[in-house]
N, C-alpha and C positions, 0 to 999 in steps of 0.2 A: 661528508665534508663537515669539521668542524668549525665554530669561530675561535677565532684565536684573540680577537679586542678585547681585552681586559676592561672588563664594566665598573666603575667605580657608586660605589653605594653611600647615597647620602649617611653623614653623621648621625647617631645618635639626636645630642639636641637637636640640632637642624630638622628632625625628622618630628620631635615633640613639640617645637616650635608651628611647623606646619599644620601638626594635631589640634596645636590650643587655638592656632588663629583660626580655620575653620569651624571648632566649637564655639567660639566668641562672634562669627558670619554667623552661624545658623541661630545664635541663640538673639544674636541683635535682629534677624528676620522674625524672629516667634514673638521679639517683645515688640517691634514695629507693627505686624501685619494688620492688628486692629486699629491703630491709629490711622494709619494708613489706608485700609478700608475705608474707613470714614470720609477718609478726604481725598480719595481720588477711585474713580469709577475700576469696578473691579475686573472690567477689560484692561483699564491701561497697570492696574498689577498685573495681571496674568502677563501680558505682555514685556513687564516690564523684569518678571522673573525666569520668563522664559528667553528673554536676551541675554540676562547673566549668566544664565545655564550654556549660552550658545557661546559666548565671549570665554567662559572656564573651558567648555570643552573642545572647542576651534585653538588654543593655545594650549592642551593636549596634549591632541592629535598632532599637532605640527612637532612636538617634542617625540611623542613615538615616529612615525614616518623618520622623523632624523637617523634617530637611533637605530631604525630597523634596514637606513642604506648605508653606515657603515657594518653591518653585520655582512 
């Protein structure tokens, strides 16, 4: 059995746009982290980078699942 739902693939820009804004997130974490170290105890960074990891990938996940029960 095959699928027959025609997938539509993000644009071009839209896709370079997604690129840059992610490189400008990690690069504003690399230029943070030491200030940031400094001024807050480096449990509540760990934690506070391991919630953004959990918030990007919990919204995902809920985008694959979608797409994987119209299939």
């Amino acid at each position: 059995m095959t699928c027959t739902t025609p997938v539509s693939t993000p644009s071009r820009p839209i896709a370079y746009w997604c690129l840059a804004l992610s490189m400008a997130l990690w690069a504003s974490y690399a230029a943070l982290s030491k200030p940031l170290a400094a001024a807050l105890p480096m449990f509540l960074l760990a934690w506070m980078r391991c919630g953004t990891g959990g918030l990007a990938s919990g919204a995902l996940g809920e985008k694959v699942r979608s797409q994987a029960v119209r299939m």
